[in-house]
N, C-alpha and C positions, 0 to 999 in steps of 0.2 A: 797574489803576492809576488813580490821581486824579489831576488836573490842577488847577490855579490860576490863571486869566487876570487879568491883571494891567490890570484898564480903570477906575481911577481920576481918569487924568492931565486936567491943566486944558486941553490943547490950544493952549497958547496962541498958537505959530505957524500954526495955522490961522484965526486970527482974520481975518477976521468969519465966516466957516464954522462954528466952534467957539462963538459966543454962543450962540447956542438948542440946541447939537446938543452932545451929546458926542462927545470923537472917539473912539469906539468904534465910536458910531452911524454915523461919516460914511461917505456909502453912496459905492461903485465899482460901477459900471454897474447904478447903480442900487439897489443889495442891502446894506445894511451892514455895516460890519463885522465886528461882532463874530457876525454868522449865519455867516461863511464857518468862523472858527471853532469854532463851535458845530458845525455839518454834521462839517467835517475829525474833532476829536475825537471826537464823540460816535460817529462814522458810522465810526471809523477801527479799531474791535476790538478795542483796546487800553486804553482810558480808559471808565471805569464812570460816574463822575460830576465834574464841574466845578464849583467855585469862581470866583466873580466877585467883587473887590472896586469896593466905588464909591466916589464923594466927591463929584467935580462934574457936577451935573445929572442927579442918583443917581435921582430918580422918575423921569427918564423910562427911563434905562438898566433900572430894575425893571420897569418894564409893559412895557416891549419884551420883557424876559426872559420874563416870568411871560405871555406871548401867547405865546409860541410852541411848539413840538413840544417842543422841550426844557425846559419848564419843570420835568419831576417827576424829573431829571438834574442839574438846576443849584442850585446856594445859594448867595444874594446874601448878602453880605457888607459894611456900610457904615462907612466909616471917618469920622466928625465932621472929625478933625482926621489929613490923610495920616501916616502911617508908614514911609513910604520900602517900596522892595519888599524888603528885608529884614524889616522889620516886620512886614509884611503878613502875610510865612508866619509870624514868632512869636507872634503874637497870633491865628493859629487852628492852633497847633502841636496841640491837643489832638484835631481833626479829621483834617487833613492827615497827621500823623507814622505813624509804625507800618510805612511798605513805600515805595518809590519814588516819587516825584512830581514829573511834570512841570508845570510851570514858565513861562510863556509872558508876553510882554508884548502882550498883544492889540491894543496900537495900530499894532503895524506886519502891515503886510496880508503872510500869510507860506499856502506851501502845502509840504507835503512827505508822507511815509508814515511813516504814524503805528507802524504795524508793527514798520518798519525802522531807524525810532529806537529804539525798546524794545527792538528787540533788539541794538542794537549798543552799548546800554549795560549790558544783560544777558551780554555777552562783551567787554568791558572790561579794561583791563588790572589785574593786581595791585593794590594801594591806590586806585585811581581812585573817587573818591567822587561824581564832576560828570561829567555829559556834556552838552556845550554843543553848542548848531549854528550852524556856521558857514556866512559866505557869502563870495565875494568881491565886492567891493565897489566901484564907479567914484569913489567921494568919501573913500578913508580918512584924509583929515585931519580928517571929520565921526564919524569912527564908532570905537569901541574896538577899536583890530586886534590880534593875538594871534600868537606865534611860537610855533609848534609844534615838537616835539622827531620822530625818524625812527617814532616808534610815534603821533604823532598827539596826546602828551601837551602839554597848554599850557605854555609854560616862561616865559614873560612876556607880560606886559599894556601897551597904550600906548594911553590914554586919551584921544579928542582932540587927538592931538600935532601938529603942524606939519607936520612931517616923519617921518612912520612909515613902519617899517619893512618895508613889505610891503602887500597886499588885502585878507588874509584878515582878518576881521571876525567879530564877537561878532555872531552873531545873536540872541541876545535870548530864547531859549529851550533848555530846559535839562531833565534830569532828574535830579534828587537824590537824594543816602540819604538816610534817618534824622538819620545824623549830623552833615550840614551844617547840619539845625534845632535838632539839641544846642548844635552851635559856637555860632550865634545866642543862645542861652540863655543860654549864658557871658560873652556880652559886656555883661548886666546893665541891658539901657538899650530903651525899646520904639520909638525910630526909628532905624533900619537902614537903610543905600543897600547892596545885594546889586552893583554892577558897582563900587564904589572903595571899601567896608567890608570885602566878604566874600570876592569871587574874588580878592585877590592872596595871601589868605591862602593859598588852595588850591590856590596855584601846583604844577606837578609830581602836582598829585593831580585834574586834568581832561581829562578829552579830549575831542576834538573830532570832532564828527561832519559832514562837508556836509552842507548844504542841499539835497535832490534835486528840487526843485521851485522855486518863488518865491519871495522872499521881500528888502520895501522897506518902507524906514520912511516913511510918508505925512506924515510931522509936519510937511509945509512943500506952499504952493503947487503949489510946481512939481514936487515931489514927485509930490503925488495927481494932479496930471497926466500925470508917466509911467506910473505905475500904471495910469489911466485907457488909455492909449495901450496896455500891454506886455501886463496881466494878461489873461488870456484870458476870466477869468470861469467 
């Protein structure tokens, strides 16, 4: 399987952390980011080779990459002007496409078995084209939470809502068919937001997998300080 780590984003709630550093790079206890990723998949049995896309503060995210063990695994991928994470998989559809591919927003520090997701998207139900990992969540009025049906199928989406309806949260990581990169193709246009463009289309045709490990989005202070505090490392 291939993978695609999605580490473009501007960071901007971690600012002044985020000026000099991408927040890919921004390191927990000490190790950055986007290595815990790099180790999980690459080390995980399941994912052959990794996609990075960049944008902001794209040289140093590349010699980080191109330093490391994983560098004849990984292909950097640079975006001038973002494409939304939609986009992102269309405009390297001719890479990516052909078999399964997960999916991942590398800015939130996440751990799980890489194994045990590929295979519970590998036994899937009938039409399920998406398998999403889910977490629960202490803040779901900050996070896209999701109502699941008795088999685990997503049946609606609630998008930063106020008041939503439940914990359970879009983790942000995913494995695809083919075909959800065709659907992209259809919609004729090369910037795409994949969480309010593309999953509601796919309502009844995802399922949801837990999170069996960690998994927090660091995009704010106090955020990377619980992290700092919970992740084990």
């Amino acid at each position: 399987m291939k993978a695609l780590l999605l580490a473009a984003g501007l960071g901007t709630r971690l600012r002044p952390l985020t000026e000099h550093t991408p927040k890919c790079l921004v390191p927990i206890h000490g190790r950055p980011l986007l290595d815990y990723w790099l180790d999980m998949l690459l080390d995980g049995g399941s994912v052959d080779h990794a996609w990075i896309n960049t944008h902001y503060l794209a040289a140093k995210v590349a010699a980080h990459v191109r330093a490391s063990r994983w560098a004849a695994r990984t292909t950097l991928v640079h975006e001038p002007e973002l494409l939304g994470t939609g986009g992102t998989l269309l405009a390297n559809r001719a890479e990516l496409a052909g078999d399964p591919l997960l999916v991942a927003h590398a800015d939130n520090l996440c751990t799980f078995d890489v194994r045990k997701f590929a295979a519970a998207h590998a036994a899937r139900p009938p039409g399920v084209q998406m398998t999403m990992m889910t977490f629960v969540t202490d803040t779901p009025e900050s996070c896209g939470i999701v109502e699941l049906d008795v088999e685990g199928r997503v049946v609606a989406f609630h998008e930063k809502v106020r008041t939503p309806p439940g914990r359970v949260a879009n983790g942000a990581v995913y494995i695809l068919e083919p075909t959800v990169i065709d659907f992209l193709a259809e919609l004729g246009r090369p910037v795409i937001d994949l969480s309010t463009e593309v999953l509601p289309r796919f309502v009844g045709r995802i399922v949801a997998h837990p999170n069996d490990g960690y998994l927090r989005d660091i995009g704010t202070p106090a955020a990377l300080a619980a992290a700092e505090r919970e992740f084990p490392g």
